[in-house]
N, C-alpha and C positions, 0 to 999 in steps of 0.2 A: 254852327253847333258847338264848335271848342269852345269860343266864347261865350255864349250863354252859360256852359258848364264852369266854366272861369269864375265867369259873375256869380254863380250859386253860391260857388268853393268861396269867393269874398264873402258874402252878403252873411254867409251861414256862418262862417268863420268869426265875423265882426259882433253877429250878435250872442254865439255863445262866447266867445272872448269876454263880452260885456258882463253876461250874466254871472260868470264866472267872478270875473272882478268884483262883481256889486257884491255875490255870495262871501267871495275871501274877503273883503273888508268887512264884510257882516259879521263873519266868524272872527276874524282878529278882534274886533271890538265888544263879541261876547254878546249880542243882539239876536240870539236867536229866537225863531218863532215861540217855543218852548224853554225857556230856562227854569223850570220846575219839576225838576225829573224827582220822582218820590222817593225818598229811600228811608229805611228806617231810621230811627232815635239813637243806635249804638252806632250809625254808621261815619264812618272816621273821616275829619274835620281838616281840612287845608289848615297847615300854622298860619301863621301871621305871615312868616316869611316865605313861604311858599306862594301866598297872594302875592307878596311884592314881587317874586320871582317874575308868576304871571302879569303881572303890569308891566316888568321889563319886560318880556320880551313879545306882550304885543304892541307896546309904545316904537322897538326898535321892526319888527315886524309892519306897524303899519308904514313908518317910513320907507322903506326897503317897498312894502307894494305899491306906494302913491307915487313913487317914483319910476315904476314899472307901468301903473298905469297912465301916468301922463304920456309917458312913452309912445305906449298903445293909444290910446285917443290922435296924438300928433299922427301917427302913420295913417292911422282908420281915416282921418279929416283929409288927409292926401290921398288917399287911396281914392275916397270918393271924388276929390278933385278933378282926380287924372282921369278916371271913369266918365266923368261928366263933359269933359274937353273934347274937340272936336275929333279929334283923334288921340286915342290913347296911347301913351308911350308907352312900349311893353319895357323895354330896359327899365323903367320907372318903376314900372308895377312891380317888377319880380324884386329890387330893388327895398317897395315899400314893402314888398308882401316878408321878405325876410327879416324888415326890421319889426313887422309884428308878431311873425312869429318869436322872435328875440324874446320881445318884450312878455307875450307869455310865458314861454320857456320861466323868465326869470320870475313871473309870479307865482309859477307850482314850485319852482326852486324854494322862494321865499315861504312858504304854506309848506311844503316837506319840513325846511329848516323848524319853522317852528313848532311843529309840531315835535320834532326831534328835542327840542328846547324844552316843549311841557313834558315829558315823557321823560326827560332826565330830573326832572324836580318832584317827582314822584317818588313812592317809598313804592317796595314792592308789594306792599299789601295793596297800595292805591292802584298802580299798574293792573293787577291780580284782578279789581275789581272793573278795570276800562277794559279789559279781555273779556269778562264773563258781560259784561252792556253791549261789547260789538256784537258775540257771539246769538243775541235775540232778534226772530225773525223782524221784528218793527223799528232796531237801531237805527240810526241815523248813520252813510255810507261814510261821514265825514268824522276822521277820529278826533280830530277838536271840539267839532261841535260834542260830541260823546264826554271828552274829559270837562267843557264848560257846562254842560247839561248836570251831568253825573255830581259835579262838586259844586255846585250854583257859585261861580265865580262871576262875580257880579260886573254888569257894563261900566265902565270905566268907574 
């Protein structure tokens, strides 16, 4: 019975790890379902340099996740390895099980960071305006996708 509950705790683990990963590269790359959030004609325009700002740092943002998620894919593919062996090595598993946890750790790391990063390139008037978009019951949970919606900061 442990093990079966084992197995779930991987199986459910691996696949929101995954979804998760596909979502944050989604959003570092500015791919949202919606990039067309309406706002009126006076509403105030990213400089030039504020784009570039946000190119830096989803350019250094994606590296930092691709290399978190290769991570995580290597453990996931041993994880099921060890799973599929005639006998599983539990020193292994708890082994793999903590290097992918790692490896997400460091991908909400990398997704906090940047967000930290867009948030400092903001004026406070723009800031002002990502407060009053989260604060609507249909925003979007994820405050980048909010600052990439909100300012249509364009996919690469």
């Amino acid at each position: 019975m442990l093990f079966g509950n084992i197995m779930k705790i991987y199986i459910v683990s691996f696949f929101l790890s995954s979804l998760f990963l596909v979502t944050m590269c989604g959003i570092c790359l500015g791919q949202t379902s919606d990039n067309t959030a309406k706002t009126p004609d006076n509403f105030p325009s990213l400089t030039t340099a504020q784009l570039e700002a946000f190119k830096s740092i989803r350019t250094e943002s994606e590296k930092k996740a691709a290399a978190y998620g290769l991570q995580l894919a290597v453990a996931t593919k041993q994880i099921y390895g060890n799973m599929m062996s005639d006998k599983e090595d539990n020193k292994l598993r708890r082994k793999l099980s903590k290097q992918m946890n790692e490896a997400v750790v460091g991908i909400l790391a990398v997704k906090g960071q940047s967000i930290r990063e867009m948030l400092k390139v903001l004026t406070v008037e723009q800031r002002q305006l990502v407060k009053n978009e989260m604060q609507k019951p249909d925003a979007p949970s994820d405050l980048s996708e909010i600052i990439v919606r909100l300012f249509k900061i364009p996919a690469k």
